[in-house]
C-alpha positions in Angstrom: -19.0 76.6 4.4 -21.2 78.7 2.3 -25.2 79.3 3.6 -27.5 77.7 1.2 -29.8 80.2 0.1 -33.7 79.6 -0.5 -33.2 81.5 -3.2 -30.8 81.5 -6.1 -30.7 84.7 -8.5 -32.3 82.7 -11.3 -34.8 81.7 -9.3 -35.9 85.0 -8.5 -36.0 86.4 -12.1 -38.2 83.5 -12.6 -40.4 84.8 -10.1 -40.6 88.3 -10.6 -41.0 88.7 -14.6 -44.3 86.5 -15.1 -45.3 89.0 -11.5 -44.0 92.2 -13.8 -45.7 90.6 -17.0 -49.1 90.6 -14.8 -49.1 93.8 -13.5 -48.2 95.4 -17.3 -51.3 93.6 -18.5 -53.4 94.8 -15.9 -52.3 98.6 -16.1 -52.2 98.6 -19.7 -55.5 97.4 -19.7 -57.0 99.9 -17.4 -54.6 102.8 -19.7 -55.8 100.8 -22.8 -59.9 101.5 -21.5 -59.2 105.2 -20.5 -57.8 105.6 -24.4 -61.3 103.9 -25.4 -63.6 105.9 -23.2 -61.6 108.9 -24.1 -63.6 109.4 -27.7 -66.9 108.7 -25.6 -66.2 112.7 -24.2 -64.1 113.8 -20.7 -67.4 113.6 -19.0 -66.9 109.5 -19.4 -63.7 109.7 -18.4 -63.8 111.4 -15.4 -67.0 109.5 -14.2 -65.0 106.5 -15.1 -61.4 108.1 -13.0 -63.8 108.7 -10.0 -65.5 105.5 -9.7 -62.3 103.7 -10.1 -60.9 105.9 -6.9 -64.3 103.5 -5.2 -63.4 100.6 -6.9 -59.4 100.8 -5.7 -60.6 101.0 -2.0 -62.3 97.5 -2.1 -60.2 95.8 -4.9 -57.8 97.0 -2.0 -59.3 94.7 0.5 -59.0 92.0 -1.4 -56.0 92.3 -2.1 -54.8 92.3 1.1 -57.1 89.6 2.5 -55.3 87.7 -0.8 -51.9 88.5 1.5 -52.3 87.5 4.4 -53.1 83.8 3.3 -50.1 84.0 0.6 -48.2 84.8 4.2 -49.6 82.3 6.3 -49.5 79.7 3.1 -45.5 80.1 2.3 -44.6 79.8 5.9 -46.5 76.6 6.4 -44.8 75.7 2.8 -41.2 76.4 4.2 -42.1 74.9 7.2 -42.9 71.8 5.2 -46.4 71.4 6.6 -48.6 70.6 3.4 -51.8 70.1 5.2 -51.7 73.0 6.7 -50.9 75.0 3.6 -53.6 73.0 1.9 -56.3 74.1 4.6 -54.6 77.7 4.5 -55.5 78.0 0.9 -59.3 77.0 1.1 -60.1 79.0 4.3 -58.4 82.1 2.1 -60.9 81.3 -0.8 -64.0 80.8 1.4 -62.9 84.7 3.0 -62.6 85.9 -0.4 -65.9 85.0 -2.1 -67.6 86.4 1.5 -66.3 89.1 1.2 -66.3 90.2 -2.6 -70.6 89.2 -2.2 -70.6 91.8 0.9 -68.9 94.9 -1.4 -70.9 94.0 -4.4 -74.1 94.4 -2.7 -72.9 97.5 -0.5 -72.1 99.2 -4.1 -74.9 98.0 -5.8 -77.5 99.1 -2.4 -75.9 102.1 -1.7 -74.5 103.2 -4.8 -75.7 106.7 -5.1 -74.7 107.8 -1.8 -71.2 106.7 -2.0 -70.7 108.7 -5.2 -72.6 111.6 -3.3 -70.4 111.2 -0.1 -67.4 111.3 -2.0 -67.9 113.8 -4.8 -70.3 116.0 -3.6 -71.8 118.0 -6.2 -70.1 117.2 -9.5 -71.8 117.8 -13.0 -74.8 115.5 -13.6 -73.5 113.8 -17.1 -70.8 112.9 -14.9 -72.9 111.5 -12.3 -74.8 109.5 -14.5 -71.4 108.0 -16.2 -69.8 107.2 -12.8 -73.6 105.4 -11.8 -73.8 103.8 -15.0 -70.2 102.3 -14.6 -70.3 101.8 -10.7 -73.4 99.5 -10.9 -72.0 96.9 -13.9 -68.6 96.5 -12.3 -69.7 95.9 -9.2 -70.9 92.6 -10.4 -67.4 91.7 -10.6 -66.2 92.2 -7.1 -67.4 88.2 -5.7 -64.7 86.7 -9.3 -61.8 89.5 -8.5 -62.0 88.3 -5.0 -61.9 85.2 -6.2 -59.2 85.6 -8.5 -56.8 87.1 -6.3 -57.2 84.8 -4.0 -56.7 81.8 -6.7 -52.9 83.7 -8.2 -52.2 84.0 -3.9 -52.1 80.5 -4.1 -49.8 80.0 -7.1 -47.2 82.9 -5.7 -47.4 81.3 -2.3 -45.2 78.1 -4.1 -43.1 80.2 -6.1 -45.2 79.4 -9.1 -46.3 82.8 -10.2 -46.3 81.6 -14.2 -49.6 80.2 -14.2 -51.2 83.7 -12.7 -49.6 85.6 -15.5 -51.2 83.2 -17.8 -54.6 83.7 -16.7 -53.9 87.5 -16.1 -53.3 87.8 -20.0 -56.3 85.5 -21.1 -58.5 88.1 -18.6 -56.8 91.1 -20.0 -57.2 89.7 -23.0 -60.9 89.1 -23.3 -61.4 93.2 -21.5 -59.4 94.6 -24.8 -61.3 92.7 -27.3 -64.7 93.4 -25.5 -64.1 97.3 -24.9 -63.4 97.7 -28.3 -66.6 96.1 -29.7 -68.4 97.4 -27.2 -67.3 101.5 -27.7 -66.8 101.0 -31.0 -69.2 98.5 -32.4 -71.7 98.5 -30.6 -71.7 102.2 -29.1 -72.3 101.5 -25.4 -70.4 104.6 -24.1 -69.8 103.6 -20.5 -71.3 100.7 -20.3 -69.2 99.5 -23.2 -66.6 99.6 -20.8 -67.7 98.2 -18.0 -69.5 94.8 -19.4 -66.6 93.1 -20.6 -65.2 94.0 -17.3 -67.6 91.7 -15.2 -66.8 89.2 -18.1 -63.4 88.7 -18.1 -63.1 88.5 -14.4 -65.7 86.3 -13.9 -63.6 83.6 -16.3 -60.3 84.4 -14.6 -61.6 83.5 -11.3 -63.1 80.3 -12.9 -60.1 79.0 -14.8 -57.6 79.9 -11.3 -59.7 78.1 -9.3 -59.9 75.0 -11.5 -56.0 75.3 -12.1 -55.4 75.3 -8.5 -57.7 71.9 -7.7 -55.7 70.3 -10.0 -54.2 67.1 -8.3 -50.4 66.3 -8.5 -49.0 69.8 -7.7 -47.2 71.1 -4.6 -50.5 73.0 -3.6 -53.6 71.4 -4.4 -57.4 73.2 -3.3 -59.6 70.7 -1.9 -63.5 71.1 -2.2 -63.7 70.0 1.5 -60.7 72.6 2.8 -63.1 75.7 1.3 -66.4 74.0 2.6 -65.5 73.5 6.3 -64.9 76.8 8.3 -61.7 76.8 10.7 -62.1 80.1 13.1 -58.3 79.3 14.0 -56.9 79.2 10.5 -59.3 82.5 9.7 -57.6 83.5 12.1 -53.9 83.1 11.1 -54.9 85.5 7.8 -56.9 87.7 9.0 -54.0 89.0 11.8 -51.9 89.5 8.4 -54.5 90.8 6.0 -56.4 92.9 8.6 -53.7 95.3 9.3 -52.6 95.6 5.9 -56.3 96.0 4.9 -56.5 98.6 7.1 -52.9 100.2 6.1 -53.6 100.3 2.2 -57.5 101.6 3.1 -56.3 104.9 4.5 -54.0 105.1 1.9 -56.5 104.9 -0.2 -58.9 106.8 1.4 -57.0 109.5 1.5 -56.2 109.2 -2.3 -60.3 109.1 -2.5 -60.4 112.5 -0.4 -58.3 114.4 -2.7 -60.1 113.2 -6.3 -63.3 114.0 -4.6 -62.0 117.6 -3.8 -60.3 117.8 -7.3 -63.8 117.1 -8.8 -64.8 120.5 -7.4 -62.2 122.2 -9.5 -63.9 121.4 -12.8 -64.3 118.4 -15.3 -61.2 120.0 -17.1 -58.6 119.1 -13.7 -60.7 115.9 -13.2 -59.6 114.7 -16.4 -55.8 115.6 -16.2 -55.8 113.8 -12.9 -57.6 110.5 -14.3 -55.1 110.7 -17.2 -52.2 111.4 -15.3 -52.7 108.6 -12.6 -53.0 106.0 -15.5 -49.6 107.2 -16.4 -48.4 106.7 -13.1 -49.5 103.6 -12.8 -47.1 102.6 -15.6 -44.0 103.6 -13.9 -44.9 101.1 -10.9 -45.8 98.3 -12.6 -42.2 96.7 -11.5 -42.1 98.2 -8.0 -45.6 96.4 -7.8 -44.1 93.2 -8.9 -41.0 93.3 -6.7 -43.9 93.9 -3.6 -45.7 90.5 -3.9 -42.5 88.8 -4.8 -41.2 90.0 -1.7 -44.6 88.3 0.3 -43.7 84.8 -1.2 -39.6 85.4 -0.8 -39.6 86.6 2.9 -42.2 84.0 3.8 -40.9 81.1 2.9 -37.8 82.5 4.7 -39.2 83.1 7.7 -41.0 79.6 7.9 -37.6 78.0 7.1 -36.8 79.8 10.6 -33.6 81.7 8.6 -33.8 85.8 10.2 -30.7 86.1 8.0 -31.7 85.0 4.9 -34.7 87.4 5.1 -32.4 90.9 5.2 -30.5 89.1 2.7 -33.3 89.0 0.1 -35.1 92.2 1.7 -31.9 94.4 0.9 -31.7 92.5 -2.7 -35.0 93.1 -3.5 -35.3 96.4 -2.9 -32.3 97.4 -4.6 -33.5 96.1 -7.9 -36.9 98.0 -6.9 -34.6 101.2 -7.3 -33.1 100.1 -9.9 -35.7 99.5 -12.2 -38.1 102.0 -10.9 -35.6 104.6 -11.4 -35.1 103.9 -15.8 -39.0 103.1 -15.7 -40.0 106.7 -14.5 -37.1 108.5 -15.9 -38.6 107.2 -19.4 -41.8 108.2 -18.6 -40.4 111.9 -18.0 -38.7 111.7 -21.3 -41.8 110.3 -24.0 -44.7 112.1 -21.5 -46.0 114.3 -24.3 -45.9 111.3 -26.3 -47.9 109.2 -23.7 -50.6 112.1 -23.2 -51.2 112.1 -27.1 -52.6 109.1 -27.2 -55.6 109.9 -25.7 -57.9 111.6 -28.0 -61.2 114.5 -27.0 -58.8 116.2 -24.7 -58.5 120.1 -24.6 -54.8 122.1 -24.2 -55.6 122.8 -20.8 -56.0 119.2 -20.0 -52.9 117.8 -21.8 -50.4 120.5 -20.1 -52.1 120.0 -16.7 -51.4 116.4 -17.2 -47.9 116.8 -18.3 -47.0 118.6 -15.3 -48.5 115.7 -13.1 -46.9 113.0 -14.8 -43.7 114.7 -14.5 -44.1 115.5 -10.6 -45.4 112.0 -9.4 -42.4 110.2 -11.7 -40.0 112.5 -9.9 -40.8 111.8 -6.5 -41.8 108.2 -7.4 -38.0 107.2 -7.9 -36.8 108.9 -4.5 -40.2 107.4 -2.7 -42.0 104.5 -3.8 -39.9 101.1 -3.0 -39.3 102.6 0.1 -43.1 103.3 0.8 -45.1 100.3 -0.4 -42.0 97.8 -1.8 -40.5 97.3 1.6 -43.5 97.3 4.2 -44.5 94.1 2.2 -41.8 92.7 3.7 -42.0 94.2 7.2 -45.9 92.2 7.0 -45.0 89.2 5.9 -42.8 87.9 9.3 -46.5 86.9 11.3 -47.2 85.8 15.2 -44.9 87.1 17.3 -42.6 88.9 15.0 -45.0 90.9 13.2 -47.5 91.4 16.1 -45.5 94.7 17.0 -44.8 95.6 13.4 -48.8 95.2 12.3 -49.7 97.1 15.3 -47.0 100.7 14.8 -48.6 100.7 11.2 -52.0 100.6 12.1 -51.1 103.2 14.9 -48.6 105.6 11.9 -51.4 105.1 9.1 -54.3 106.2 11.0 -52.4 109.5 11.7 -50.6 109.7 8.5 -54.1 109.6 5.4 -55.5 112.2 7.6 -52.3 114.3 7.0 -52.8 114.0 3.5 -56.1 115.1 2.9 -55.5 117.9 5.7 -53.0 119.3 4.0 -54.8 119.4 0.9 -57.2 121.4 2.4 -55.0 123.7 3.9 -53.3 124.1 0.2 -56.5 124.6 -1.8 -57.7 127.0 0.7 -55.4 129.6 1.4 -53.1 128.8 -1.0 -55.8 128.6 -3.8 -54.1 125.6 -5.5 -55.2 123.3 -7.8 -54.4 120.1 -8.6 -51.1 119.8 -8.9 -50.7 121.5 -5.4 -52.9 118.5 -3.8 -50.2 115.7 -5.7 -47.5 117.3 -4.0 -49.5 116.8 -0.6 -50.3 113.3 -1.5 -46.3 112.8 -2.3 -44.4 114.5 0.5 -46.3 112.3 3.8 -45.5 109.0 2.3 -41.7 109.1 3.7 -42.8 110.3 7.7 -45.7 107.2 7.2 -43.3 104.8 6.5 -40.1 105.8 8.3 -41.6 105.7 11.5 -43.3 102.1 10.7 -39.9 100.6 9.5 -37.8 101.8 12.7 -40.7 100.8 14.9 -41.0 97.3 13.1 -37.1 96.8 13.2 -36.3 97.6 16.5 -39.1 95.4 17.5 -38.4 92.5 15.2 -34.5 92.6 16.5 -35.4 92.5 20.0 -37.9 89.2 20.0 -35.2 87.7 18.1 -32.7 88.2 20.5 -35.0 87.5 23.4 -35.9 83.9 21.1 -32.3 83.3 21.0 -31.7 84.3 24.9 -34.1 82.0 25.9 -33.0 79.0 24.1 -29.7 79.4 25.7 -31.1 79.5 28.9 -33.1 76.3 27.6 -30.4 74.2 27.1 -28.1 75.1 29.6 -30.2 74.4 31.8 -30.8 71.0 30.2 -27.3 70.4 30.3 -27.1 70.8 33.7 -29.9 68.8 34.3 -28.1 65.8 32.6 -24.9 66.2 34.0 -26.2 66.3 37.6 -28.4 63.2 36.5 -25.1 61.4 35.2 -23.2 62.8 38.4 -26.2 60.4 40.6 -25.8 57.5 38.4 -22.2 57.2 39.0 -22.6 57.8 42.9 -25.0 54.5 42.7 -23.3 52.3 40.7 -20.2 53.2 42.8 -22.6 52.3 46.1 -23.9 49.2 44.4 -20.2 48.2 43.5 -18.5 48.6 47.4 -21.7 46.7 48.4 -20.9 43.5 46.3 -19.7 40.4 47.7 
């Protein structure tokens, strides 16, 4: 008889292209405001590139707090336990908006010193850009938080439609807003940032409202957000923290190298803000196939089914290659083509940038599913499955960001490199990160299965035996009661 599967091809596709849809709009937004601020001058832009390295760090966070309860909310969904999923969801949106009011007021307190701590000693027109545009979007941290928790929600049922929808109306309302605001109403920076804190602040209103909505498989209730639960906190935060912390580092160490690019010069710190909006392009699908995998392995693993979940792991991350490999091979081919659209940039800029599209869409191919498609799914498992998983990548990661930003040192000091030099640093550690995370996490996972399974042997055979000995004294005493009958 052939296994039912959770599920069916179709299914899937329905899952990941509104996922890939979102992730294009969001990317091609951020690509769409780096063309804008391009005719402001490459001061704006790099202030822009380097407060965005800030920006990814906590948007980061959330992120990952947004995770851990799409984890904990599709296993208590294929578990068939809608209460608990219901509870799940509001303790996740009650984290969220903490949290996104704790980093907008760190960035707003202490915004000078973070720009300072990271970048050093950068030009003062860039200064002033980055300060300009670091204080306004912070103001949007609490509705991003807030959003991501709300489309967490939707992909924990499968439903990942309605968060594309929103995802366009917010991208939507950012175009339109940038372009009056650079072009019609010459805010320079600010321009950008305003409709920023605008069109997140009405996504994370019209998520939440869709997701209260009675008469769906996941409803939010007002009293599920209100009332505190330390236990179900709990549940997340063991996912979310450890990723949180993974995809920090990560981060981090991405931080570490743009701030010592910025000492190179405004011309390198503008090829590298170019070139990692690029980038971003030729992951947009990877990043897709990523949260698809949260909501696919985690309904599989509260359904109880280990199988099932290297079933779907192994497909998903074959399409990952797949579709990663024609996105970034077509970015190789039209990069001059992508580079030209952004205006106010000098011939040293454009080539620089050509040469690090080129080299992160090479190694992005070979690298990328592997690195950040896969661990998704090595997260997702939670208690006692994951507990050793969580804890070899928190032990990897805290060795491997170091590495990176280490050995950019080492290259731009006695090898006098520049930019492109500090990619190839930032490339080449992802593989020893991850390789030692997924052997670690596999072993581990494959030996509390078979200990589960060992035990509930044991279990029952000694239930068994149990029963037959008990059936073994009944017939001894109705025998007895029979020879002692009249």
């Amino acid at each position: 008889m052939t296994e039912q599967r959770l599920f069916s091809s179709q299914r899937l596709i329905r899952l990941i292209i509104p996922l890939i849809i979102e992730q294009a709009l969001t990317i091609l937004v951020g690509m769409c405001d780096g063309v804008m601020v391009s005719s402001v001058g490459e001061a704006a832009i790099s202030g822009v590139s380097l407060v965005d390295m800030i920006n990814n760090v906590i948007l980061v966070l959330f992120a990952a707090l947004a995770t851990g309860g799409a984890v904990v909310t599709s296993q208590f969904l294929g578990a068939r336990q809608g209460e608990k999923a219901r509870q799940s969801a509001g303790q996740l949106v009650l984290m969220s908006a903490v949290l996104g009011v704790a980093a907008a007021a760190l960035c707003l307190v202490f915004a000078k010193n973070l720009m300072r701590l990271f970048f050093g000693s950068i030009d003062d027109n860039v200064m002033a850009a980055g300060l300009t545009y670091l204080h306004i979007t912070a103001l949007s941290f609490p509705f991003i938080a807030l959003y991501n928790a709300g489309a967490a929600i939707f992909r924990s049922v499968g439903n990942s439609k309605v968060s594309m929808q929103v995802s366009l109306l917010m991208n939507g309302i950012n175009v339109v807003g940038n372009a009056i605001c650079i072009f019609v109403l010459k805010m320079g920076v600010a321009g950008v940032a305003v409709p920023t804190v605008v069109s997140r602040c009405v996504a994370a209103v019209v998520i939440l409202l869709l997701a209260a909505k009675p008469n769906q498989e996941l409803c939010l209730k007002w009293g599920a957000i209100c009332h505190a639960d330390g236990k179900m906190m709990g549940s997340i935060l063991r996912i979310g923290v450890p990723n949180a912390c993974e995809n920090s580092f990560f981060q981090l160490g991405r931080l570490i190298v743009v701030s010592m690019i910025a000492l190179f010069g405004t011309v390198q710190t503008s090829a590298n803000a170019v070139a990692n909006t690029l980038d971003s392009v030729g992951i947009i699908i990877g990043q897709a196939m990523g949260l698809a995998m949260v909501t696919v392995v985690g309904q599989c693993v509260g359904a109880g089914d280990p199988a099932q979940v290297r079933h779907y792991v192994k497909k998903l991350l074959l399409w990952s290659y797949l579709s990663m490999a024609v996105c970034n091979a077509l970015i190789i081919v039209f990069a001059e083509n992508l580079i030209s659209l952004y205006s106010s940039l000098s011939p040293q800029t454009v080539e620089l940038t050509k040469k690090l599209v080129i080299c992160h869409a090479a190694f992005s191919i070979i690298l990328w599913p592997a690195a950040f498609v896969l661990p998704n799914a090595l997260s997702t498992p939670c208690r006692s499955w994951a507990a050793s998983c969580l804890s070899s990548g928190r032990r990897t990661t805290a060795r491997a960001s170091p590495c990176s930003a280490g050995c950019c040192m080492i290259m731009r000091a006695s090898l006098r490199a520049g930019t492109r030099r500090s990619w190839k640093s930032t490339t080449t550690r992802r593989p020893t990160r991850r390789a030692a995370r997924q052997s670690s996490c596999c072993r581990s996972w494959t030996q509390r299965a078979r200990r589960r399974s060992f035990t509930a042997a044991r279990a029952s055979a000694a239930s068994g035996s149990r029963r037959r000995s008990a059936c073994s004294r009944c017939a001894a005493a109705r025998s007895r009661a029979s020879r002692a009958a009249p």
